[in-house]
Z-matrix of the N, CA and C atoms (Angstrom, degrees):
N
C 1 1.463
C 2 1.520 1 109.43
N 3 1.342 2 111.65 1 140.24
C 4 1.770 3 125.78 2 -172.02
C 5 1.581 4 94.13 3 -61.89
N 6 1.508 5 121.15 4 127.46
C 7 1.538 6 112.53 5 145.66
C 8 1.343 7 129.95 6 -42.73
N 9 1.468 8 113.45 7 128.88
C 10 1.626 9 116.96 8 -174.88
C 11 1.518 10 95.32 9 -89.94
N 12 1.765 11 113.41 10 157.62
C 13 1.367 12 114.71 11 -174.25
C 14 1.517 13 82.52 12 -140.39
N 15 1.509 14 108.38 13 154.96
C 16 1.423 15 103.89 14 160.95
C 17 1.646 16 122.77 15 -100.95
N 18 1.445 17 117.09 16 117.11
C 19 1.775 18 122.36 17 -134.63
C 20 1.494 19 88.97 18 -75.01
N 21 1.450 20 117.26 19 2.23
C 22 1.993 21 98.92 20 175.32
C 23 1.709 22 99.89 21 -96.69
N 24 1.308 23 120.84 22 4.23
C 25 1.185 24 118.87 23 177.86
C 26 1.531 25 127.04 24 -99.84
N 27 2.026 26 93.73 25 -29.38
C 28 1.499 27 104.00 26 159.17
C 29 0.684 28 129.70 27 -73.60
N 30 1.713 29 128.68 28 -6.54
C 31 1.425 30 142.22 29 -167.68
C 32 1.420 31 109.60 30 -101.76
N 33 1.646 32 119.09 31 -15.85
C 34 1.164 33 121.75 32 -159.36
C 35 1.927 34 109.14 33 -120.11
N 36 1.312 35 100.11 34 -34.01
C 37 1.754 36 118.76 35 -156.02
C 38 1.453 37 86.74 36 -105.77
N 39 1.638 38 106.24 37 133.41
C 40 1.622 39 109.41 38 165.18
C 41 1.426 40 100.41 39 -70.63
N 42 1.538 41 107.40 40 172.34
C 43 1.297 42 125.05 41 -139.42
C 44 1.657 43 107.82 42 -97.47
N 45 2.105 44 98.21 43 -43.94
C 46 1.267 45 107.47 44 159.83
C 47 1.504 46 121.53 45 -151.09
N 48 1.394 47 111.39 46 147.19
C 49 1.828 48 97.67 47 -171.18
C 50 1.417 49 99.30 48 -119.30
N 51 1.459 50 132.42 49 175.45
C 52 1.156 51 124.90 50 155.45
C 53 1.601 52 109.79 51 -124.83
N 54 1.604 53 103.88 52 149.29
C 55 1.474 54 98.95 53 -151.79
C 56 1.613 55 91.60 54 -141.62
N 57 1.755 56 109.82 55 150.11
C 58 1.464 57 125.39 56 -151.37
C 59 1.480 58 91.94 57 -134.67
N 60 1.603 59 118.00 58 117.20
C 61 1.377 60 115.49 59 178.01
C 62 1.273 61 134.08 60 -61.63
N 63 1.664 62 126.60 61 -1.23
C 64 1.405 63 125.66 62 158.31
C 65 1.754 64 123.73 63 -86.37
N 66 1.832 65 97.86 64 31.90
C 67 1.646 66 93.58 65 -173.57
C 68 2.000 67 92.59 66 -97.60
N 69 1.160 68 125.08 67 158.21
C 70 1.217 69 129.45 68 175.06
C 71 1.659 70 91.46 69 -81.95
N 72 1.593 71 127.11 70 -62.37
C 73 1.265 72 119.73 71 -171.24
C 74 1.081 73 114.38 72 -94.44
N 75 1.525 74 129.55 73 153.73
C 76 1.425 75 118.09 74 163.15
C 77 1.911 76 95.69 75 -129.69
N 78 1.534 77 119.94 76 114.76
C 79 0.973 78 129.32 77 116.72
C 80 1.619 79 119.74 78 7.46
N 81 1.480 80 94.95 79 127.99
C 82 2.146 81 102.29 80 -165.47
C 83 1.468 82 95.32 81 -83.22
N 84 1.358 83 111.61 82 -177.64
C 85 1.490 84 110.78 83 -160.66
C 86 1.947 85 102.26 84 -177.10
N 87 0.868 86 130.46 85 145.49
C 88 1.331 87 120.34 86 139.42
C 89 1.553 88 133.43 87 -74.21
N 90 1.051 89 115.71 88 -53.10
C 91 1.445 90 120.66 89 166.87
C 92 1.379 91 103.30 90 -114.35
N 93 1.655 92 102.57 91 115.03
C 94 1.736 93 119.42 92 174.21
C 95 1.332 94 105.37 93 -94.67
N 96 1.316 95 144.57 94 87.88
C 97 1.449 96 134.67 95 116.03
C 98 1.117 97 143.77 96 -0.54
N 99 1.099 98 120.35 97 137.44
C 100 1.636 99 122.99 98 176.00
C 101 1.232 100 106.59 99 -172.46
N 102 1.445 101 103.40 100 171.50
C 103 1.793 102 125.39 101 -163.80
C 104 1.335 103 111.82 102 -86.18
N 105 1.338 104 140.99 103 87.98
C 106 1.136 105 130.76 104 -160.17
C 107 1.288 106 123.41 105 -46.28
N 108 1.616 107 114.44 106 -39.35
C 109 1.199 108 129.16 107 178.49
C 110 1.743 109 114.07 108 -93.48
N 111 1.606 110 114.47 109 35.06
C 112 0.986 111 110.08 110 152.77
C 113 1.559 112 142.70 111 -100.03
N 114 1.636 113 95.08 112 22.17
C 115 1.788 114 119.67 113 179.72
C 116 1.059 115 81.17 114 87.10
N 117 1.564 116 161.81 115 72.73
C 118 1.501 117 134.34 116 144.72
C 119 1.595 118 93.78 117 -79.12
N 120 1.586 119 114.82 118 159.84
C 121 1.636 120 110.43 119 169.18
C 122 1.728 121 100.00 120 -134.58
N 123 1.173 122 124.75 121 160.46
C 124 1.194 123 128.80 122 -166.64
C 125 1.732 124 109.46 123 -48.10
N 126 1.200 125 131.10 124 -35.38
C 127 1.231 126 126.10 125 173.01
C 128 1.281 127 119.50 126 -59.06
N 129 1.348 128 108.36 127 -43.21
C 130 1.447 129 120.24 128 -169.86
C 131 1.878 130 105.32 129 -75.67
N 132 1.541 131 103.53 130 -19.21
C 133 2.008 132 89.98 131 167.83
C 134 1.109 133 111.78 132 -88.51
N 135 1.363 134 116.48 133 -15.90
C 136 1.411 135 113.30 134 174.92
C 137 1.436 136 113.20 135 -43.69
N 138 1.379 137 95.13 136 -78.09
C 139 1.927 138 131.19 137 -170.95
C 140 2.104 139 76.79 138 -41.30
N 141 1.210 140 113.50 139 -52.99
C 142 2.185 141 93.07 140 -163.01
C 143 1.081 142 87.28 141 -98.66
N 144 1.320 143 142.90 142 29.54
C 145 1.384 144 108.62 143 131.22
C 146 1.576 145 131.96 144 -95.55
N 147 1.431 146 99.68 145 -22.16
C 148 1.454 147 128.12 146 169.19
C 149 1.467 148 94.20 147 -59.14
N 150 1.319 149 121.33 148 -80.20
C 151 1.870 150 110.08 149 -165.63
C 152 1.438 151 113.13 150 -74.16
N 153 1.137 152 126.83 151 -22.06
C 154 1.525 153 111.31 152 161.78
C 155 1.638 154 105.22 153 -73.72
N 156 1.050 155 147.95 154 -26.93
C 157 1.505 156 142.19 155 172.49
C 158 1.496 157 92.41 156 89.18
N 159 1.002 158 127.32 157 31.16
C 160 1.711 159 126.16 158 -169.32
C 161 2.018 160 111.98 159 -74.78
N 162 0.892 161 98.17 160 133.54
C 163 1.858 162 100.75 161 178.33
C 164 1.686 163 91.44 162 -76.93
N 165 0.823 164 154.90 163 -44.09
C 166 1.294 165 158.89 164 178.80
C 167 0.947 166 121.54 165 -115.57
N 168 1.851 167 130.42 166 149.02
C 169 1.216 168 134.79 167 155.13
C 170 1.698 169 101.42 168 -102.78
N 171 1.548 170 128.47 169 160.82
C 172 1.191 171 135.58 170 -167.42
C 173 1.451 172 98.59 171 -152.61
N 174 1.368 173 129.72 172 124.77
C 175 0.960 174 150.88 173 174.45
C 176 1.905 175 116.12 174 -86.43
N 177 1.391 176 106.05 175 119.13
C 178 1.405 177 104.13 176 173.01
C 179 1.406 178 123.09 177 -110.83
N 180 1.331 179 131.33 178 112.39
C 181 1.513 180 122.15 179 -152.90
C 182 1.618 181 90.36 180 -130.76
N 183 1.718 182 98.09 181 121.41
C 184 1.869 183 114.31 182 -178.44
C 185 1.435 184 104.29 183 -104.22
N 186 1.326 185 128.64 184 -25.62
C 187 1.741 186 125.53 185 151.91
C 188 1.599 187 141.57 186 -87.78
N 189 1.122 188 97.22 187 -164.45
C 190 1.552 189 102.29 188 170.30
C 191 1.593 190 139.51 189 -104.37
N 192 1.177 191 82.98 190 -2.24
C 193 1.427 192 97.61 191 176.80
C 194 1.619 193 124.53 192 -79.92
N 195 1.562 194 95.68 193 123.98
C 196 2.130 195 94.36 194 -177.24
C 197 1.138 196 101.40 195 -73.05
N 198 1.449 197 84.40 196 136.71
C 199 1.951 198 102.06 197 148.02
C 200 1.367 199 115.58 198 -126.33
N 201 1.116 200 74.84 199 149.22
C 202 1.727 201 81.81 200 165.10
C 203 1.811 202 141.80 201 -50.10
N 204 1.326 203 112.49 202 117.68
C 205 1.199 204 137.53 203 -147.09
C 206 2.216 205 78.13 204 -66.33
N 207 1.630 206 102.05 205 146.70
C 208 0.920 207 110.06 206 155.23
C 209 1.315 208 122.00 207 -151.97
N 210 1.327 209 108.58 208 135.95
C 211 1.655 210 120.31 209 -160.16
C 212 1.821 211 108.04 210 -50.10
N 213 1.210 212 106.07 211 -43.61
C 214 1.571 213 104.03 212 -174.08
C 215 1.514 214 122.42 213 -58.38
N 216 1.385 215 107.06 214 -15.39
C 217 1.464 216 130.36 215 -175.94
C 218 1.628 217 99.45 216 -88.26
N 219 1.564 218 115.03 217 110.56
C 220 1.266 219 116.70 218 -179.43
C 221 1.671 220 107.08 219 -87.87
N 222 1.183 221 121.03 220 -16.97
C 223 1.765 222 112.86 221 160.32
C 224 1.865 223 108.23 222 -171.71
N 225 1.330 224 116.37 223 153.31
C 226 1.509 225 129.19 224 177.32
C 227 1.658 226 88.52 225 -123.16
N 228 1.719 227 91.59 226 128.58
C 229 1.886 228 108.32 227 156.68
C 230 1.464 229 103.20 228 -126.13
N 231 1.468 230 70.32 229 129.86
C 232 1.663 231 90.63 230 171.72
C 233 1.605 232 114.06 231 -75.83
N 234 1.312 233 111.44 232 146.24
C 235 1.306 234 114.93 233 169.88
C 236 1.696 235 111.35 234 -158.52
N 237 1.552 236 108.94 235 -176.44
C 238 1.736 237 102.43 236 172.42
C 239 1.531 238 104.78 237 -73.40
N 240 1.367 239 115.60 238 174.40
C 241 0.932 240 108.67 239 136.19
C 242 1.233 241 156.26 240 -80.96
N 243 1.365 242 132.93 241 17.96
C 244 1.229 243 140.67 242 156.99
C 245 1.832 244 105.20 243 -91.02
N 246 1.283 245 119.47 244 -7.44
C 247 1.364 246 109.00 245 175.17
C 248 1.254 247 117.31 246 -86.35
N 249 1.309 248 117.22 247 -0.38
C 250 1.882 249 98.80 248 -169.46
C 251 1.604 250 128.88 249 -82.80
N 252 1.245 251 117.08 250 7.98
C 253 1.165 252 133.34 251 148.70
C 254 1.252 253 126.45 252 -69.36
N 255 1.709 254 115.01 253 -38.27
C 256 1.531 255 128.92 254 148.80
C 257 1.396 256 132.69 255 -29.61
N 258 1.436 257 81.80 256 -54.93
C 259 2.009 258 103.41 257 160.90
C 260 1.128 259 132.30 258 -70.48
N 261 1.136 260 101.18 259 -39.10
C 262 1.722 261 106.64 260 176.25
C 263 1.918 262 105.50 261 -55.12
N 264 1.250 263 90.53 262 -61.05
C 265 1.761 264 121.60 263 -164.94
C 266 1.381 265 92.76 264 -47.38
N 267 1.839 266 129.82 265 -43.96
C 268 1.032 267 119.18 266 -143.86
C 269 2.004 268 92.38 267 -102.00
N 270 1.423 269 103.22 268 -36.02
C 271 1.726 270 88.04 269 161.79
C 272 1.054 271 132.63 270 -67.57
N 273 1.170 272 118.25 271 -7.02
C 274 2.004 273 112.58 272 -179.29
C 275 1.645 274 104.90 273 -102.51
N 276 1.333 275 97.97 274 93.89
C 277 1.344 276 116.20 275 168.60
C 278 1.420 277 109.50 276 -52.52
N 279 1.237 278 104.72 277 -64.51
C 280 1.623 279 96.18 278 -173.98
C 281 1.524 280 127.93 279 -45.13
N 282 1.198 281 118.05 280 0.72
C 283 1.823 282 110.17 281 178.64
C 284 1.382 283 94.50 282 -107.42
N 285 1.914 284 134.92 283 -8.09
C 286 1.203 285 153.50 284 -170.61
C 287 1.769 286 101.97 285 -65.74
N 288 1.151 287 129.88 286 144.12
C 289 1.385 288 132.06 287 172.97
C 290 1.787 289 93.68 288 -64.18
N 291 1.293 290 112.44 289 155.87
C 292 1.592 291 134.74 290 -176.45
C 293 1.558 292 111.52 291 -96.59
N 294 1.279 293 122.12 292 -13.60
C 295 1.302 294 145.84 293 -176.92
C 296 2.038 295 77.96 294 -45.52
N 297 0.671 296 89.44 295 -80.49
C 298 2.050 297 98.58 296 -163.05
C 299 1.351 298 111.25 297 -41.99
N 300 1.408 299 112.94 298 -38.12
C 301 1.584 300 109.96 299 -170.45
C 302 1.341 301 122.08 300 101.54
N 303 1.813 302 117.86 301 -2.98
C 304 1.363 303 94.17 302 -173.26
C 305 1.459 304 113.66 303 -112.86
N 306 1.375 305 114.74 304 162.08
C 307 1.596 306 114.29 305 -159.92
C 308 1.587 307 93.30 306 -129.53
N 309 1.764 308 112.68 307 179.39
C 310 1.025 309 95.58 308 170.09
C 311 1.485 310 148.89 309 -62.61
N 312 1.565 311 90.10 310 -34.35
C 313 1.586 312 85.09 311 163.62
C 314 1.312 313 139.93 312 -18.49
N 315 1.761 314 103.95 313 -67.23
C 316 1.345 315 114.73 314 175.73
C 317 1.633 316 112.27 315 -60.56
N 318 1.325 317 129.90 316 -12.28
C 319 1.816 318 112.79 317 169.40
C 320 1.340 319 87.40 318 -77.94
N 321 1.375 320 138.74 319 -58.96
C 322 1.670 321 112.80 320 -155.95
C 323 1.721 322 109.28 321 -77.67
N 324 0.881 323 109.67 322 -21.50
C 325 1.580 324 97.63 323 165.24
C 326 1.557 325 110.32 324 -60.75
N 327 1.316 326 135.45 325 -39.60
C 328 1.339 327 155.34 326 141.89
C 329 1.833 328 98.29 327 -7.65
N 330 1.098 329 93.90 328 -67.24
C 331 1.536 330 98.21 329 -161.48
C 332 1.592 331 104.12 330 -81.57
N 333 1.396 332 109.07 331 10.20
C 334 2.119 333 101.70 332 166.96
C 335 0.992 334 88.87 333 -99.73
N 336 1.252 335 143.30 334 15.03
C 337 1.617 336 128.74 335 -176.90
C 338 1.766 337 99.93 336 -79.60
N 339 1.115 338 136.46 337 -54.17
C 340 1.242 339 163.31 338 -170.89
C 341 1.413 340 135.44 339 -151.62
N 342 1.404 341 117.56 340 150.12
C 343 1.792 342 100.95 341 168.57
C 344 1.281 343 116.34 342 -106.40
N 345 1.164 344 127.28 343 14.94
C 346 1.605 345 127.28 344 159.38
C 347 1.530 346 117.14 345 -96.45
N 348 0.838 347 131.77 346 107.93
C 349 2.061 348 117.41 347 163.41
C 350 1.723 349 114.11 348 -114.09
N 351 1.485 350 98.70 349 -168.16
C 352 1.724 351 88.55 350 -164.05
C 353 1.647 352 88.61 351 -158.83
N 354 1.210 353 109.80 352 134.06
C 355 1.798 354 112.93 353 -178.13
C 356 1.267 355 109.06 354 -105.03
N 357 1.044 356 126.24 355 142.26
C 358 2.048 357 133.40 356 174.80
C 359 1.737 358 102.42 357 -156.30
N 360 0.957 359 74.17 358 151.19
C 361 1.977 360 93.18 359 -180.00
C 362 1.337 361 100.49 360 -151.88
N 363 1.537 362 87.49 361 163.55
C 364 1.619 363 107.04 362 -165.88
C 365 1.845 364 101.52 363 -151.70
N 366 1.148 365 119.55 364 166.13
C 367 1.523 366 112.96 365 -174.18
C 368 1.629 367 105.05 366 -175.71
N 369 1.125 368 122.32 367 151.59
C 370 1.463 369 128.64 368 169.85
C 371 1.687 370 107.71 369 -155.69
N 372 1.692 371 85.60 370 154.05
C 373 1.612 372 109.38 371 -170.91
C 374 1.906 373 94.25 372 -99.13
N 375 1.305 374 101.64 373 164.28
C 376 1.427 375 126.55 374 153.39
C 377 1.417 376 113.82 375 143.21
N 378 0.987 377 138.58 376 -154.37
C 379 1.349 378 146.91 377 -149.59
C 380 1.691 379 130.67 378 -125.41
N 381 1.554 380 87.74 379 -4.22
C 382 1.538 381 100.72 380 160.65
C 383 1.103 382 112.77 381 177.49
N 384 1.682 383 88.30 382 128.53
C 385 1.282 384 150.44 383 -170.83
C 386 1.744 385 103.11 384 -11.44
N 387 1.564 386 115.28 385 -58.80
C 388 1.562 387 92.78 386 -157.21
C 389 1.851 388 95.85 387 -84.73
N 390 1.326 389 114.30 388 -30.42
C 391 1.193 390 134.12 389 -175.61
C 392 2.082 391 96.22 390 -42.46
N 393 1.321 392 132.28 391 -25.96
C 394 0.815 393 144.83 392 -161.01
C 395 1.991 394 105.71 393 -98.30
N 396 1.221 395 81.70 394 -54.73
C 397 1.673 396 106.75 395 173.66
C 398 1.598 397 119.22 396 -46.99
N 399 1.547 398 101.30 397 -46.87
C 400 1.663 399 126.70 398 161.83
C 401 1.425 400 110.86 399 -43.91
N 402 1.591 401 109.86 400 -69.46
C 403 0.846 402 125.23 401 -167.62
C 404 1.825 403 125.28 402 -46.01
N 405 1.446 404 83.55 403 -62.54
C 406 1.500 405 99.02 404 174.07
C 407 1.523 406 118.16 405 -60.62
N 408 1.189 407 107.31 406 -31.62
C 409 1.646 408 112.90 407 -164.81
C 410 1.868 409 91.23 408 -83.28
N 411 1.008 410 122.77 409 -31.77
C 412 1.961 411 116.91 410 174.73
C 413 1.154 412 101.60 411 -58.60
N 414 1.765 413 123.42 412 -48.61
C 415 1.404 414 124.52 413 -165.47
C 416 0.991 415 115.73 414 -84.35
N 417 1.707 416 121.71 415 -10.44
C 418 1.734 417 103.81 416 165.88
C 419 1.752 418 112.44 417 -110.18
N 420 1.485 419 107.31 418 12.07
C 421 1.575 420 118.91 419 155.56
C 422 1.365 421 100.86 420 -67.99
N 423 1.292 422 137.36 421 -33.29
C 424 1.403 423 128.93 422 -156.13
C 425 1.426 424 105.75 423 -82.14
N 426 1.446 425 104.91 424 -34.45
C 427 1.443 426 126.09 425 -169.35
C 428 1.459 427 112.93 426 -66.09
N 429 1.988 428 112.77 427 -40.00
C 430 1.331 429 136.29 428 -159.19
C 431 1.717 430 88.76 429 -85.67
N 432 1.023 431 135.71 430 8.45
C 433 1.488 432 121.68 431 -172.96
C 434 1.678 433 109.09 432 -48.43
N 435 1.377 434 72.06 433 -50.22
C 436 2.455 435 72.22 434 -163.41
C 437 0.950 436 91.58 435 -106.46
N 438 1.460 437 120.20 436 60.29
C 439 1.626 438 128.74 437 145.61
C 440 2.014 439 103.51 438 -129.17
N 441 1.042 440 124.67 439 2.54
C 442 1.709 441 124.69 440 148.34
C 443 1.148 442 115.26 441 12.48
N 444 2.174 443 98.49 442 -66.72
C 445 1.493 444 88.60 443 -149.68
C 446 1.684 445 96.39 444 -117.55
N 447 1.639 446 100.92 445 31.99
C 448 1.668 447 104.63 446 176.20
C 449 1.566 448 105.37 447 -32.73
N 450 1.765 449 91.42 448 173.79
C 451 1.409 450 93.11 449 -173.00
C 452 1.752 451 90.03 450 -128.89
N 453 1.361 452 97.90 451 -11.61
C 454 1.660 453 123.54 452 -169.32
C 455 1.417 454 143.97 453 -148.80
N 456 0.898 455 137.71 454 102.97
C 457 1.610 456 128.46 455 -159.18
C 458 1.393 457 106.33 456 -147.91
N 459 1.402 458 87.29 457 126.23
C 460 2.067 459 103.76 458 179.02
C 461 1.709 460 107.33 459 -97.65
N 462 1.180 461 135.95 460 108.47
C 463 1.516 462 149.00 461 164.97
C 464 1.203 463 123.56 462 -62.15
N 465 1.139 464 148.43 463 106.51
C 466 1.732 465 145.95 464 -170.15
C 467 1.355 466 103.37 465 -116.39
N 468 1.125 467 108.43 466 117.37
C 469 2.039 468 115.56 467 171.92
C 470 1.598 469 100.02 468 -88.42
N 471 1.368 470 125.09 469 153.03
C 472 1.206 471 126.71 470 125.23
C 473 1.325 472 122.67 471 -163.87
N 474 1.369 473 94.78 472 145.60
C 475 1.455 474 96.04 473 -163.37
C 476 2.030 475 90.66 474 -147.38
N 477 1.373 476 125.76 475 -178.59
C 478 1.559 477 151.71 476 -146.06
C 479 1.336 478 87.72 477 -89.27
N 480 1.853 479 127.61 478 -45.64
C 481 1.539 480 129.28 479 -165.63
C 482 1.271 481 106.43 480 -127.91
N 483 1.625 482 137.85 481 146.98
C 484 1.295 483 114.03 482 130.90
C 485 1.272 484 134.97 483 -28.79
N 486 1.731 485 104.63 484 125.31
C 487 1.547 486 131.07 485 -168.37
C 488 1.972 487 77.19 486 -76.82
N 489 1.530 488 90.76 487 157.51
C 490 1.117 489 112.74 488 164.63
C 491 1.849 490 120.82 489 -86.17
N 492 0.964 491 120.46 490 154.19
C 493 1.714 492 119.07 491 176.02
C 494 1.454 493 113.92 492 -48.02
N 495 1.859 494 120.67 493 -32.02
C 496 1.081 495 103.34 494 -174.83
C 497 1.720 496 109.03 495 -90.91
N 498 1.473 497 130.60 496 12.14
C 499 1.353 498 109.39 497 157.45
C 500 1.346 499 104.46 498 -101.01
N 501 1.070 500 150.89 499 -12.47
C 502 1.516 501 134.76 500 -179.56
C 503 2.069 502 96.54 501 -80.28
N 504 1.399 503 115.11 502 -12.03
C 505 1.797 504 106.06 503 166.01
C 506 1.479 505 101.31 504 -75.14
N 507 1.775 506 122.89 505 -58.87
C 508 1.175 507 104.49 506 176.66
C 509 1.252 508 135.55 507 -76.11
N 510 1.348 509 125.06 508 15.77
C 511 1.712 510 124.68 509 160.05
C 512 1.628 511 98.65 510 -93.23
N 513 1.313 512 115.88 511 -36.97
C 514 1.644 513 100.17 512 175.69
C 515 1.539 514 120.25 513 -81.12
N 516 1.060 515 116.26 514 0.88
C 517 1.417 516 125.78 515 173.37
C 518 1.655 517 114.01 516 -83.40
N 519 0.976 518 108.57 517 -46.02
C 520 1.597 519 139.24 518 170.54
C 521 1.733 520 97.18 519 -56.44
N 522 1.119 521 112.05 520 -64.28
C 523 1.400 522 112.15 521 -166.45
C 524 1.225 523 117.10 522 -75.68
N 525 1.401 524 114.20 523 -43.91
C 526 1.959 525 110.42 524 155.31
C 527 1.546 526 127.27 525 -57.61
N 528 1.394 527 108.39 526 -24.70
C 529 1.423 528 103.38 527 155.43
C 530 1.200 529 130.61 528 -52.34
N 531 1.724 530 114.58 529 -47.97
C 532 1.502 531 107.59 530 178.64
C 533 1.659 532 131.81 531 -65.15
N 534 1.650 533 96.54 532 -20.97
C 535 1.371 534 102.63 533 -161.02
C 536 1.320 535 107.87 534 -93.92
N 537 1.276 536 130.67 535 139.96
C 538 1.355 537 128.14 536 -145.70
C 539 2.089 538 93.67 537 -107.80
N 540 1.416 539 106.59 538 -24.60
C 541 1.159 540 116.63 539 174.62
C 542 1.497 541 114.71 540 -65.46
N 543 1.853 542 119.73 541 109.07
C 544 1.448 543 108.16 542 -176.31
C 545 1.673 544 105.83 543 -73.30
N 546 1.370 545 107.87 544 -3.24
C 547 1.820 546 90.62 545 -169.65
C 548 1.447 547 114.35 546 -120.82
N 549 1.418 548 109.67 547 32.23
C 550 1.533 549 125.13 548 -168.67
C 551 1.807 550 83.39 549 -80.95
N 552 1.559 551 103.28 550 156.17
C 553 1.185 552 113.79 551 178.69
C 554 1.638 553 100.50 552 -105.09
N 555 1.351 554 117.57 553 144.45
C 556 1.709 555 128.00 554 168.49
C 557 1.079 556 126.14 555 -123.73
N 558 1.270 557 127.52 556 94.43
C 559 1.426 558 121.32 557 171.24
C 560 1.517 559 117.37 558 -92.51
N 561 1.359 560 87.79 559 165.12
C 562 1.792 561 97.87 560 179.85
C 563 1.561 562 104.01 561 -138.91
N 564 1.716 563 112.73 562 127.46
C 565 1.082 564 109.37 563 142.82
C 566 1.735 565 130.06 564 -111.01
N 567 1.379 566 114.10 565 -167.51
C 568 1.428 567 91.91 566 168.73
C 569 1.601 568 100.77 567 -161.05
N 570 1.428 569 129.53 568 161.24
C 571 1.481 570 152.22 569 179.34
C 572 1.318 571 115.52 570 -169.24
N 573 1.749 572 84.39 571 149.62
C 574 1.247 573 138.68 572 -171.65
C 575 1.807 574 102.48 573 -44.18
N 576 1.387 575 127.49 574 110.91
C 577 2.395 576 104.18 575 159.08
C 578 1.599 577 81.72 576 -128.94
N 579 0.931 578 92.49 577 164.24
C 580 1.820 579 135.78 578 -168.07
C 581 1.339 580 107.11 579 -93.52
N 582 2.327 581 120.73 580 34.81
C 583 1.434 582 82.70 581 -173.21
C 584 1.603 583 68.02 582 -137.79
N 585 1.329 584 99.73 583 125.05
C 586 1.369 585 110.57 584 161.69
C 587 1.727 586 132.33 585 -31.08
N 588 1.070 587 153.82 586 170.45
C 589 1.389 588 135.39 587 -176.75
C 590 1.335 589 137.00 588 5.67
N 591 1.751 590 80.37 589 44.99
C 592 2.016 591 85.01 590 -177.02
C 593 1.845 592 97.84 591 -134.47
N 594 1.560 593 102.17 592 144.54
C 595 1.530 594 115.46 593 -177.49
C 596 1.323 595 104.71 594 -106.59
N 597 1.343 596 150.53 595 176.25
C 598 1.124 597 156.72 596 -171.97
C 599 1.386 598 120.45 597 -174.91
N 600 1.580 599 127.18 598 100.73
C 601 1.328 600 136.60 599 -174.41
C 602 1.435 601 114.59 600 -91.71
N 603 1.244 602 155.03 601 90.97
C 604 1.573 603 124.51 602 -179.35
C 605 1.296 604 91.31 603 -127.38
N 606 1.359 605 105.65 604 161.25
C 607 1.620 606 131.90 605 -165.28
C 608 1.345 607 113.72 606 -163.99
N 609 1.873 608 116.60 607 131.96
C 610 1.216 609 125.97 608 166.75
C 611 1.347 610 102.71 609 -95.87
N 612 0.876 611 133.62 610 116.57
C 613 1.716 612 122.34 611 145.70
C 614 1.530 613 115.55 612 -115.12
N 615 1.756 614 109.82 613 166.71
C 616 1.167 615 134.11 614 -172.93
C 617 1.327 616 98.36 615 -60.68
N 618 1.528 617 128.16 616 162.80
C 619 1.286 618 130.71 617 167.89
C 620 1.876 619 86.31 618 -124.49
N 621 1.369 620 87.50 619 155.53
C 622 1.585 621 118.07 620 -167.88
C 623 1.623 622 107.72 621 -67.49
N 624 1.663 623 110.47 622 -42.52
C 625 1.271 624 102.80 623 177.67
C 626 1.619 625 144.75 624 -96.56
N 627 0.893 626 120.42 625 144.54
C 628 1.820 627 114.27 626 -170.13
C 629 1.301 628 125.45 627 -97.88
N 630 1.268 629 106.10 628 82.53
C 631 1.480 630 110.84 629 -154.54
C 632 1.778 631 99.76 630 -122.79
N 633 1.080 632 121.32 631 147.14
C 634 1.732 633 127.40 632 133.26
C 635 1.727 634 109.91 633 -30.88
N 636 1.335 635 105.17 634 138.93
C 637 1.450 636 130.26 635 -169.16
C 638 1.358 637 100.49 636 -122.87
């Protein structure tokens, strides 16, 4: 079943913030973020999820080190650390072109898929457009390997113009090919960067296993 939102809240509350436990206030949010490895402890997501009013908490994890799984935490993606702006950018649908259709809802429905995910991007330069589209979409197939038997996967375009309908068929064509799961969910959003002959693929998806972090 689709997550329900209440539409004076999507209309009103940014979509996602990221938030650092020595702030006195935290600013409302739909999806509140944070640094996993910034000592938060289960009390302390409480208290930001309570004053941000957040439908979700989201976990961002830039190492390797487990922690301990906590129930209030509806999912942690791993990424580098130079990506978590990547992440941020790529969950807040709402600054995303509408061309696609997806809202927030569909990221937190995203996040019942599993509580582990994993971020990778891929991108290529040159001088035309689909030739670019190709490109990028092989190099983040390479990336999607041990995601097969996703259960979930979020798609991020960006590119200088609105893509036309027929490359968001062949990146989703491409991407249902790999996944061996017929009932994995795929979304796509997409935005606007400012760099001439440049493509931009990024994607969260679910990881297969259910483990402690």
């Amino acid at each position: 079943m689709k997550y329900q939102l209440d539409n004076s809240k999507i209309d009103s509350v940014p979509c996602v913030a990221l938030y650092r436990p020595d702030k006195d206030h935290y600013s409302p949010s739909i999806i509140a973020c944070f640094m996993i490895n910034d000592g938060w402890n289960e009390q302390a997501l409480l208290t930001l999820k309570e004053k941000a009013e957040a439908d979700i908490l989201v976990g961002l994890q830039t190492d390797e080190h487990k922690y301990e799984r906590l129930d209030i935490i509806e999912g942690v993606v791993r990424c580098q650390p130079g990506e978590v702006n990547d992440v941020i950018a790529l969950l807040d649908v709402k600054s995303a072109s509408t061309i696609i259709g997806i809202d927030v809802a569909d990221v937190i429905s995203l996040f019942e898929c599993r509580y582990l995910f994993q971020f990778v991007q891929a991108s290529a330069t040159g001088e035309h457009e689909f030739d670019m589209i190709k490109t990028a979409t092989y190099n983040l197939i390479g990336l999607l390997t041990n995601a097969r038997n996703t259960k979930g996967v979020l798609i991020g375009t960006q590119s200088v113009q609105s893509l036309p309908l027929e490359a968001f068929a062949y990146i989703s064509d491409a991407i249902e090919g790999l996944l061996s799961n017929d009932d994995a969910f795929i979304y796509f959003s997409s935005s606007m960067i400012d760099e001439p002959d440049c493509f931009r693929l990024k994607a969260v998806y679910a990881e297969e296993k259910q483990s402690h972090i």
